[in-house]
C-alpha positions as CSV (number, residue, x, y, z in Angstrom):
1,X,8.5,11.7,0.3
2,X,7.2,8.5,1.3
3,X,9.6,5.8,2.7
4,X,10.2,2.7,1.0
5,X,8.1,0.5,3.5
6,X,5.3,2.6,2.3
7,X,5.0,2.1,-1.6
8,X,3.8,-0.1,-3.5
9,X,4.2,0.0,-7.1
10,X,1.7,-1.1,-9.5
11,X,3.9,-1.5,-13.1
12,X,1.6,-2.2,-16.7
13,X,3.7,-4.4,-18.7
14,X,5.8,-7.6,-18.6
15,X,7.8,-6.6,-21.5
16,X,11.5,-5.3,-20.9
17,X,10.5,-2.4,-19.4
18,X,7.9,-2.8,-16.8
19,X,10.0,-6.5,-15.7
20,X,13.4,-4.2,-15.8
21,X,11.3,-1.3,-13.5
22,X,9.8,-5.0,-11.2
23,X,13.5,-6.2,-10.9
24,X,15.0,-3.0,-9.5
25,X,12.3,-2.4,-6.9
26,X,13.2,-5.9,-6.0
27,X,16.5,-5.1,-5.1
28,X,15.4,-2.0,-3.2
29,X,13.3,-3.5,-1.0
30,X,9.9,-2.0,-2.9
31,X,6.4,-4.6,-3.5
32,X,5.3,-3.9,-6.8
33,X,2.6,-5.9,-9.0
34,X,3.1,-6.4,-12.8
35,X,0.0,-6.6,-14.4
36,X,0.3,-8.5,-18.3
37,X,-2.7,-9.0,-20.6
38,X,-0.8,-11.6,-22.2
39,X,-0.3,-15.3,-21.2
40,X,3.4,-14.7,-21.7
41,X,6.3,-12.0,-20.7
42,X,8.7,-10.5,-22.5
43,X,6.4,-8.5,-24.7
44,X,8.5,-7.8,-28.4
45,X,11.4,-9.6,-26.6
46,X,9.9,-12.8,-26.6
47,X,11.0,-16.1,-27.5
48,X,8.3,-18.1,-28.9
49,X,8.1,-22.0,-28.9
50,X,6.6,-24.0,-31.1
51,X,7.0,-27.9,-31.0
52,X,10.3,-27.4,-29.2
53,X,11.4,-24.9,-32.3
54,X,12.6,-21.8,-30.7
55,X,12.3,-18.1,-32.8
56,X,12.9,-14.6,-31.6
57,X,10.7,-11.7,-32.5
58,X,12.6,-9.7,-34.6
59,X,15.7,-10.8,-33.8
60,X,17.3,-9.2,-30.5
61,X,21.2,-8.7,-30.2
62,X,22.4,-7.7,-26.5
63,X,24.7,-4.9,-27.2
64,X,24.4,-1.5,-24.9
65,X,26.7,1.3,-24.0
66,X,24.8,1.7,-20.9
67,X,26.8,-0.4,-18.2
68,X,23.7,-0.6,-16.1
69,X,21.6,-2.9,-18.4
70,X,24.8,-4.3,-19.1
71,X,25.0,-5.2,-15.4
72,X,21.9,-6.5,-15.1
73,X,22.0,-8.9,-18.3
74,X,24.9,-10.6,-16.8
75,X,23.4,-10.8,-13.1
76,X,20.2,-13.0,-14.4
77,X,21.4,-14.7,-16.9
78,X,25.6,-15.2,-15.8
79,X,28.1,-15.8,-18.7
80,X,27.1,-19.4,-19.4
81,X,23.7,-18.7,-21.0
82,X,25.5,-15.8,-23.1
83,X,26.7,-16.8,-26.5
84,X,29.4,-14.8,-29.0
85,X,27.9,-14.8,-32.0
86,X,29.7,-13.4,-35.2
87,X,27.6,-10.9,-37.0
88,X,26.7,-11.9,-40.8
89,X,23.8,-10.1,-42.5
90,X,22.9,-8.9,-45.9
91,X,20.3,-6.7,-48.3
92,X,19.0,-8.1,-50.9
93,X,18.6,-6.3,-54.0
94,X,17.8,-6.3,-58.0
95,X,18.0,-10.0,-57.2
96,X,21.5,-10.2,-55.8
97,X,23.1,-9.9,-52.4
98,X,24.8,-7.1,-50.8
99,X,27.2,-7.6,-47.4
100,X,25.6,-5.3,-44.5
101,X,28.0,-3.3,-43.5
102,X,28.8,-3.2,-46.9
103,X,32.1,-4.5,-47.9
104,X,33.9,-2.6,-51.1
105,X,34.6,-5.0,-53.6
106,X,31.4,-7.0,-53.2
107,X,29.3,-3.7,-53.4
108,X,31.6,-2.7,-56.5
109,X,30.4,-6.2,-58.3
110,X,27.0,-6.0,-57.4
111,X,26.0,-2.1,-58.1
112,X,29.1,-1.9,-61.5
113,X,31.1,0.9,-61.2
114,X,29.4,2.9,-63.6
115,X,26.9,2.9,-60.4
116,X,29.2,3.4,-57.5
117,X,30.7,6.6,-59.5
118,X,26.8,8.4,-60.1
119,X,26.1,7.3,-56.2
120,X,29.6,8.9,-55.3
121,X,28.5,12.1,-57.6
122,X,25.1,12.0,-56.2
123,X,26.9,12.3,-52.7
124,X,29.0,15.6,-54.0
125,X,25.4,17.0,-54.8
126,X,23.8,16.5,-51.8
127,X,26.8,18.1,-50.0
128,X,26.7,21.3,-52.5
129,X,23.0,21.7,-52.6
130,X,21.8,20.2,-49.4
131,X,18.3,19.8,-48.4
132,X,18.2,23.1,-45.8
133,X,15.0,22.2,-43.5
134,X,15.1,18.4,-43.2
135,X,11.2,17.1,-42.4
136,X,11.1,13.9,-43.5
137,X,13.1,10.3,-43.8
138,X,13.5,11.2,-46.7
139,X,15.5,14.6,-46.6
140,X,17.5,13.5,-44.2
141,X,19.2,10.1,-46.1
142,X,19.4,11.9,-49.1
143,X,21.7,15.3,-47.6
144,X,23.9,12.1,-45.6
145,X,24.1,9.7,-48.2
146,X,22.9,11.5,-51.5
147,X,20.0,10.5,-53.5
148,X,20.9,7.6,-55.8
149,X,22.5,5.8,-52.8
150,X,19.3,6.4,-50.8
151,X,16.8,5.1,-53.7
152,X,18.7,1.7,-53.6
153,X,19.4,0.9,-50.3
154,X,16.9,3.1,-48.2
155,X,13.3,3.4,-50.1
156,X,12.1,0.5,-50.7
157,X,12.9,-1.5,-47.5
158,X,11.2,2.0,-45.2
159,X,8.3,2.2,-47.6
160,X,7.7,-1.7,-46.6
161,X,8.6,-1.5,-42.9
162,X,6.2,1.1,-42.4
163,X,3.5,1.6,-44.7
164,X,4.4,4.8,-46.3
165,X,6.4,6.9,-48.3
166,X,9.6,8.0,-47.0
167,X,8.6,11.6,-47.6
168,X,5.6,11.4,-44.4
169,X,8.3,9.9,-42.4
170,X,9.6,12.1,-39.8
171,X,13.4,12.7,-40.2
172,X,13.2,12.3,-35.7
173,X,13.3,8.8,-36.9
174,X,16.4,8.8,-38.9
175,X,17.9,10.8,-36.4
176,X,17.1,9.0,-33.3
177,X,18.0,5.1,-35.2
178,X,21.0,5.8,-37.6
179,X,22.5,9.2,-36.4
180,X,26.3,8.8,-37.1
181,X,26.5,7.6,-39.9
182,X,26.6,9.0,-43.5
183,X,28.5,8.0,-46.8
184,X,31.8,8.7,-46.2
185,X,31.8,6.9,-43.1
186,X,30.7,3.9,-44.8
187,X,33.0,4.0,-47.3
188,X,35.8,3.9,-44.7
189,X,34.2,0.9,-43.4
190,X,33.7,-0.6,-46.5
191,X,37.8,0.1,-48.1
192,X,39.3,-0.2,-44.4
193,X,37.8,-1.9,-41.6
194,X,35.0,-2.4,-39.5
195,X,36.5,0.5,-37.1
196,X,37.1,4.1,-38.5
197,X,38.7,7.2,-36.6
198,X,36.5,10.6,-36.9
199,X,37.4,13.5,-35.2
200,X,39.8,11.8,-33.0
201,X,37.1,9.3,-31.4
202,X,37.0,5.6,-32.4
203,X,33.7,4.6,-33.9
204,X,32.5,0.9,-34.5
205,X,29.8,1.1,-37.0
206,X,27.0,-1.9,-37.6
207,X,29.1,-4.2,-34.7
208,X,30.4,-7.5,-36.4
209,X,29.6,-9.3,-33.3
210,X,27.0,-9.9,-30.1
211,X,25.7,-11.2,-27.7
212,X,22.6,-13.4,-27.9
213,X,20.9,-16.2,-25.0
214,X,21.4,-19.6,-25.5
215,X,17.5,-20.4,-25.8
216,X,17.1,-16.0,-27.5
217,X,15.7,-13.3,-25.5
218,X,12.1,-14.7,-23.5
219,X,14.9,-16.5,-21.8
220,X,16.1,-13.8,-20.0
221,X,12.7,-11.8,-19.4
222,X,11.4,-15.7,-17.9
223,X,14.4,-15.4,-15.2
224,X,13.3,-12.0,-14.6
225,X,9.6,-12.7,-13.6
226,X,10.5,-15.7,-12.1
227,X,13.1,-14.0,-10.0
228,X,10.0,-11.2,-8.9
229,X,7.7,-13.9,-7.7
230,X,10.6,-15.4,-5.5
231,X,11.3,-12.4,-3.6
232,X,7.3,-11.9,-2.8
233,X,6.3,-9.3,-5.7
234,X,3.0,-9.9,-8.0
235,X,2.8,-10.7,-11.8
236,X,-0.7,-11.3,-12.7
237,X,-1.0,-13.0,-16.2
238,X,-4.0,-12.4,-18.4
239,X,-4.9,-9.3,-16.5
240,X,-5.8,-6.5,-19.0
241,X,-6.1,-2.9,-17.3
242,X,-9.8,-1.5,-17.8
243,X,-9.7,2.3,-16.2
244,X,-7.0,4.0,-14.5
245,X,-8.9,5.9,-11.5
246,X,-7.2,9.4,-10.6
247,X,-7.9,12.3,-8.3
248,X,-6.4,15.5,-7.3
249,X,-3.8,14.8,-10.1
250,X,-2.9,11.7,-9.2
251,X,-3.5,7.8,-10.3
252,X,-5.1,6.1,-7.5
253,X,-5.4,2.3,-8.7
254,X,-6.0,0.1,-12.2
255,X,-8.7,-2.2,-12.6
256,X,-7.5,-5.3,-14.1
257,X,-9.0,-8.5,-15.4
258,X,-7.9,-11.4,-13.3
259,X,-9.2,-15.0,-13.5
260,X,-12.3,-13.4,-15.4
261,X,-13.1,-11.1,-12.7
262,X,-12.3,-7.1,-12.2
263,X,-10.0,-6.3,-9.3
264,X,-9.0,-2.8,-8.1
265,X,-5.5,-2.8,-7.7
266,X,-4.2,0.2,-5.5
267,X,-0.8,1.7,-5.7
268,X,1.3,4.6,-4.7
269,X,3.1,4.8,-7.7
270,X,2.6,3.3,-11.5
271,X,4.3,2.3,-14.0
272,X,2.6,2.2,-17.7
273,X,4.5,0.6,-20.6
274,X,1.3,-0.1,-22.8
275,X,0.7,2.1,-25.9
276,X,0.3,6.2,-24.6
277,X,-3.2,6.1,-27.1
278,X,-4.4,3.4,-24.3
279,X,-3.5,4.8,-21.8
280,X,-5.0,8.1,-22.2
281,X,-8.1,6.6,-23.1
282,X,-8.8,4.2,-20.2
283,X,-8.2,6.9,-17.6
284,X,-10.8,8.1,-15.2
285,X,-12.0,11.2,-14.8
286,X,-12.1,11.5,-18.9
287,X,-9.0,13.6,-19.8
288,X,-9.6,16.6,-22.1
289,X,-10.1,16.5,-25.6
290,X,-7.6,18.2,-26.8
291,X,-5.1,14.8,-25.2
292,X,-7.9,12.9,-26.3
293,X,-7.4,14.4,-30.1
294,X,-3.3,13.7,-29.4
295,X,-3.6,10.7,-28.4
296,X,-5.9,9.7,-31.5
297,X,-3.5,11.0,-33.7
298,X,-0.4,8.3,-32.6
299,X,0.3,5.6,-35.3
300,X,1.4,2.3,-35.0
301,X,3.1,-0.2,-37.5
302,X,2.2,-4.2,-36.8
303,X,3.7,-7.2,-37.5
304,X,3.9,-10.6,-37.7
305,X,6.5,-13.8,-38.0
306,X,6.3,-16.7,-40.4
307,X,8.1,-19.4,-38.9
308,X,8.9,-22.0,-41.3
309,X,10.9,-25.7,-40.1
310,X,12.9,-26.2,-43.1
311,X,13.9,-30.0,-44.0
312,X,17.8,-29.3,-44.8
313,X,20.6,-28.8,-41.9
314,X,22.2,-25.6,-44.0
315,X,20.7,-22.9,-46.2
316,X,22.6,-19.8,-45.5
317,X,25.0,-18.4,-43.3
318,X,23.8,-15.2,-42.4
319,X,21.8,-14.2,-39.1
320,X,19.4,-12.3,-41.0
321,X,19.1,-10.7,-44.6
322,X,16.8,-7.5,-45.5
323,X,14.7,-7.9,-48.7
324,X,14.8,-5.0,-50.7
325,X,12.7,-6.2,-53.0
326,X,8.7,-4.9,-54.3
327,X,8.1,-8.7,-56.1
328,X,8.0,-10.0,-52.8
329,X,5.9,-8.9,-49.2
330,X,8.3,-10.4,-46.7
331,X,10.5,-7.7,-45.0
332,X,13.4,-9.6,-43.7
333,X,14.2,-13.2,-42.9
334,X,15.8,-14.6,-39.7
335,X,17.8,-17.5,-39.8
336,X,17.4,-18.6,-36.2
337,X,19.9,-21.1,-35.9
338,X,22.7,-19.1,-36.6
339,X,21.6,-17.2,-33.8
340,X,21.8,-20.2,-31.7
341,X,22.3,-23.5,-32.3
342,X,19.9,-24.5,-29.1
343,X,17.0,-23.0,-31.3
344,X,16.5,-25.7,-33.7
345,X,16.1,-28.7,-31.6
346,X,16.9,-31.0,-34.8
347,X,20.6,-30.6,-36.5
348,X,19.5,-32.2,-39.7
349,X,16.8,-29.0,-39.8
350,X,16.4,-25.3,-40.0
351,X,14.0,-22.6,-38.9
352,X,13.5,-19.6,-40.5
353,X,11.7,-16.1,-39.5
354,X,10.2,-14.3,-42.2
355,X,9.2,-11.0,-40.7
356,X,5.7,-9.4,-42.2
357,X,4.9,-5.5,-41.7
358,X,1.4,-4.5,-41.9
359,X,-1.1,-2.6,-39.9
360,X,-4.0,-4.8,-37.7
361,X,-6.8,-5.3,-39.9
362,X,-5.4,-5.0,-43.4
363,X,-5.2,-8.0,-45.7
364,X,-1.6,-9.3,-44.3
365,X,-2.8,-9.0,-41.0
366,X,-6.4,-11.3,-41.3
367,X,-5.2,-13.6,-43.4
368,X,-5.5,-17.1,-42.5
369,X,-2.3,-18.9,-40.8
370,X,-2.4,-21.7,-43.1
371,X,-2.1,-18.8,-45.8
372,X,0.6,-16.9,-44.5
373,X,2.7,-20.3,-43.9
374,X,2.1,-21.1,-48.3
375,X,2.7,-17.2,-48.9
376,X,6.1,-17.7,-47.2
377,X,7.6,-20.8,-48.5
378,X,6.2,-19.1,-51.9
379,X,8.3,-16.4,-51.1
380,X,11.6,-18.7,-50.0
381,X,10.9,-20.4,-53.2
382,X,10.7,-16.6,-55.7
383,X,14.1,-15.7,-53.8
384,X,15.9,-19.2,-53.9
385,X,16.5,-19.4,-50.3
386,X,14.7,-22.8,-50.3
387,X,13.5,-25.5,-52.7
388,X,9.5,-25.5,-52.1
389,X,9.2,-29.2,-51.2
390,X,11.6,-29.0,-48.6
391,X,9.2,-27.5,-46.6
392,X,7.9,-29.3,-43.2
393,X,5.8,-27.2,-41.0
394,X,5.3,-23.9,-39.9
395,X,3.6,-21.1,-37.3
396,X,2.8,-18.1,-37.2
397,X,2.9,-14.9,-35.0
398,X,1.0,-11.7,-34.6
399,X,2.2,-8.6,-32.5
400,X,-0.2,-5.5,-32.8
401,X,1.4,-1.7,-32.1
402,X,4.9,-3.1,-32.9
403,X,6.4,-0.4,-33.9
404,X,5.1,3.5,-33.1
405,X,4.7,5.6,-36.3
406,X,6.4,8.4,-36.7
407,X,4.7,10.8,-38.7
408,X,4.6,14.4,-39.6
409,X,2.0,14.6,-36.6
410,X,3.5,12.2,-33.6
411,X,5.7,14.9,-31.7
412,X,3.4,17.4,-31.4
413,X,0.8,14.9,-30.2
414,X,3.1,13.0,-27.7
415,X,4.4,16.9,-26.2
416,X,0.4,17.6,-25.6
417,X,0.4,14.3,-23.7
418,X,3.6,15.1,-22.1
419,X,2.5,18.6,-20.8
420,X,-1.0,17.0,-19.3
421,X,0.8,14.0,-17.7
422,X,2.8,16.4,-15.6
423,X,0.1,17.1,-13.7
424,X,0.2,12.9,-12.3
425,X,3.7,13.0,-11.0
426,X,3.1,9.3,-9.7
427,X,2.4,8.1,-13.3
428,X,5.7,7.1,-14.8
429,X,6.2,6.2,-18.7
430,X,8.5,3.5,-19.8
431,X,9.8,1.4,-22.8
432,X,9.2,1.9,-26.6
433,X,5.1,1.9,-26.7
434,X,4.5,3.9,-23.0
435,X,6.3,6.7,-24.5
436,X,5.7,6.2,-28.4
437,X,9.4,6.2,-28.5
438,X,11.6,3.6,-31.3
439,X,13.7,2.6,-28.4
440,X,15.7,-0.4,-28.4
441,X,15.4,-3.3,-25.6
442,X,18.6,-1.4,-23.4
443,X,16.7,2.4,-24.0
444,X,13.9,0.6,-23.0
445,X,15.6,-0.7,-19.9
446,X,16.8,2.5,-19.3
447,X,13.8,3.9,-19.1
448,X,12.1,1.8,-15.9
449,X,16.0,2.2,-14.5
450,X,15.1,6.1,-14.0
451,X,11.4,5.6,-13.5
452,X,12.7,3.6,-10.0
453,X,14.9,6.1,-9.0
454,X,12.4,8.7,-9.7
455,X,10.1,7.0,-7.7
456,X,12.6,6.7,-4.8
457,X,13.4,10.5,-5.1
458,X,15.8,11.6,-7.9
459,X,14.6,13.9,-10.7
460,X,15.8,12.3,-14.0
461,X,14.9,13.1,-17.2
462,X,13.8,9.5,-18.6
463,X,12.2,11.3,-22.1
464,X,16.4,12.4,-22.8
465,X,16.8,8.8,-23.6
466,X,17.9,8.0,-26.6
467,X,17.4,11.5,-28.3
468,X,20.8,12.9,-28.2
469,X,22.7,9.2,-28.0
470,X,24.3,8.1,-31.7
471,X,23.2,5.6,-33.4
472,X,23.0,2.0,-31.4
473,X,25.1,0.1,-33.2
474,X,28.0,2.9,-32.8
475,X,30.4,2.4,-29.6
476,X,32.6,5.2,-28.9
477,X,35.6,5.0,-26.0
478,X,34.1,7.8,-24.4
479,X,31.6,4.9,-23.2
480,X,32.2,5.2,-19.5
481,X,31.1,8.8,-19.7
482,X,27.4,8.1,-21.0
483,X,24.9,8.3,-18.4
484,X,27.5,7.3,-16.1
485,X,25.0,8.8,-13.5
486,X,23.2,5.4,-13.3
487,X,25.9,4.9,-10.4
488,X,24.5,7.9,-8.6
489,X,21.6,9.3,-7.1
490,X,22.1,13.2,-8.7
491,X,19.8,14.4,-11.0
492,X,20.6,13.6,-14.5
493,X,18.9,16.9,-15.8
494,X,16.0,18.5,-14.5
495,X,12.5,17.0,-15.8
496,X,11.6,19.3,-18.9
497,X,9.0,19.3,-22.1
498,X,11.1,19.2,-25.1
């Protein structure tokens, strides 16, 4: 094992994971370099400013369970840049509005009771005559929550997140983003309170408050890289890695794209949070084909924002609202300054986030800005959240491989990567693309927090993130337990293909 005077670290990624990985090899005394093909950090974390009008990407609350990103959101940004904010969102649906968590008698009005009764029926069926081998998305909401209740609050919204039906979407998915939760628990939420009691353990389903920076979530990932250039660590903007030279199964160094020239950047150690389909194919010696083929196979689900500056002080209360709606394209709509109030730099105006799924290349994707800006204000005006002429200006934003697919095919393709990559034990992969993973911005975090300690000589086993955790928006009392380890150097669980 080499000592810490002799690494350097060369990290892909100035998105929440490779700056999280930067920031803790700061503190241990380790150089690292961050390389970023982008002209600004925080990758899907963002914030993006335009004409002084700040908008998240997505919309990020700061919620964990895991103390140790806990910890480190409050050392860079301190309690004064965090602001309480009170939870409001809702689904939109068959042209009225639904409370999410849903709230009984609100739901009861909206859906009749005629409705509620068939859904509750529905539920008794799926309990009776369950689905036995669950494969898809769609097996697996319709045994939790039954099948009526998953046709009107589950279809449609999947089907426009990610391109498909909900029958070639991996149940994985389900499992790893709402596992927790079913009908009967929502119900108790609904009739009681936000906090139900199962099996003797407190559970606070869909959290009715959070966290959020005063100027959104680029805020903190700015401090971050700003605080790695201060202690004498690398972050090369702009700098797109070309091949990833390796020998005697190991990476040797990255060539990267700085100021318009290639440079060779060596390394004892890497860190790779771009997309795993990259990655496999810029490395040198060419891998096999049968990780080539895998790595082929991997999906991914784009995006982009429609920001919109809307001429009125007040529209609507909530943070954001889901549109379950086919007459429409827009997925869900952010209203960023009930997020923060520091976002909208006007008080007399408002800006809102209309969130667009599609995949780089189709017709959502190429269409022109000034077209996507009238498509959204159309679509403001077709769900009267706005009067048409009240809008002023707008942007838009583009982020390709937003979200990776998975598909009937991903896991088998990401375990043939897995079982290759063993052979490099000083290539380390972090965050929600490096490991085709749907992790949140803490998993994320999590991640690059094991990758260090790996690197300075425990044996944790990052891929157990988030696979066996319940759902994040669930905190249970038992929190102090979960991966309490993060305050230790003993292995968490032996490295292992799963």
């Amino acid at each position: 094992m080499q000592e810490k005077s002799q690494k350097k670290v060369v990290i892909i990624g100035a998105g929440p994971a490779g700056l999280t990985a930067a920031y803790e090899l700061c503190k241990e005394g380790v150089p690292s370099v961050v390389l970023e093909k982008d002209n600004v950090v925080g990758g899907i974390s963002r914030t993006v400013n335009y004409k002084g009008y700040l908008f998240d990407i997505g919309g990020h609350r700061f919620f964990t369970k895991v103390k140790a990103v806990e910890d480190m959101w409050r050392e860079v940004l301190g309690e004064k840049r965090f602001l309480r904010r009170s939870r409001l969102s809702r689904i939109y649906y068959n042209k009225k509005f639904f409370y999410y968590p849903l709230k009984a008698t609100n739901a009861l009005l909206g859906l009749g009771l005629w409705n509620c009764v068939m859904m509750v029926g529905s539920y008794a069926r799926a309990q009776i005559f369950p689905i036995k081998v669950e494969r898809s998305f769609e097996d697996w909401i319709s045994n939790r929550f039954g099948r009526r209740l998953y046709n009107t609050f589950f279809k449609t919204y999947t089907e426009k997140v990610w391109g498909m039906p909900c029958s070639e979407i991996s149940a994985d998915w389900a499992a790893q983003r709402i596992k927790g939760l079913s009908l009967v628990a929502t119900i108790r939420s609904a009739l009681l309170a936000s906090q139900v009691k199962q099996k003797g353990e407190i559970i606070k389903t869909l959290i009715d408050a959070f966290d959020y920076p005063e100027k959104g979530p680029g805020m903190m990932w700015e401090m971050v890289a700003d605080d790695h250039q201060k202690r004498g660590s690398e972050l090369k903007m702009e700098s797109g890695v070309g091949k990833i030279h390796g020998t005697k199964g190991r990476v040797t160094a990255m060539e990267a794209g700085v100021n318009g020239t290639q440079e060779l950047v060596e390394g004892t150690d890497f860190i790779s949070s771009m997309p795993i389909q990259e990655l496999v194919r810029k490395m040198e010696p060419t891998l096999p084909e049968d990780v080539l083929q895998a790595a082929d196979k991997l999906g991914y689900r784009d995006f982009l924002t429609v920001s919109l500056i809307i001429d009125k002080p007040n529209l609507f209360q909530d943070n954001w609202i889901y549109i379950h709606d086919s007459e429409v394209k827009v997925g869900r709509i952010q209203n960023f300054k009930n997020w923060s109030p520091s976002m909208v730099p006007d008080p007399n105006k408002t800006c809102l986030g209309l969130e667009y799924f599609c995949f780089e290349g189709d017709g959502l994707w190429t269409m022109k800005d000034e077209e996507l800006i009238a498509l959204g204000v159309k679509e403001l005006g077709i769900l009267g959240l706005i009067d048409e002429k009240d809008f002023e200006d707008g942007a838009v934003v583009r982020m390709p491989k937003a979200y990776p697919v998975y598909d009937s095919v991903y896991g088998e393709a990401v375990n043939t990567i897995r079982e290759f990559l063993v052979e490099m034990p000083n290539l380390y992969l972090v965050g929600r693309n490096g490991m085709h993973k749907y992790n949140n911005q803490d998993h994320s975090m999590l991640t690059a927090m094991l990758s260090v300690k790996n690197i300075l000589g425990a044996n944790y086993d990052v891929w157990g993130v988030n696979v066996d955790n319940e759902y994040h928006e669930e905190i249970k009392d038992q929190e102090k337990e979960d991966l309490a380890v993060l305050s230790s150097t003993q292995p968490l669980v032996p490295k292992r293909i799963s």
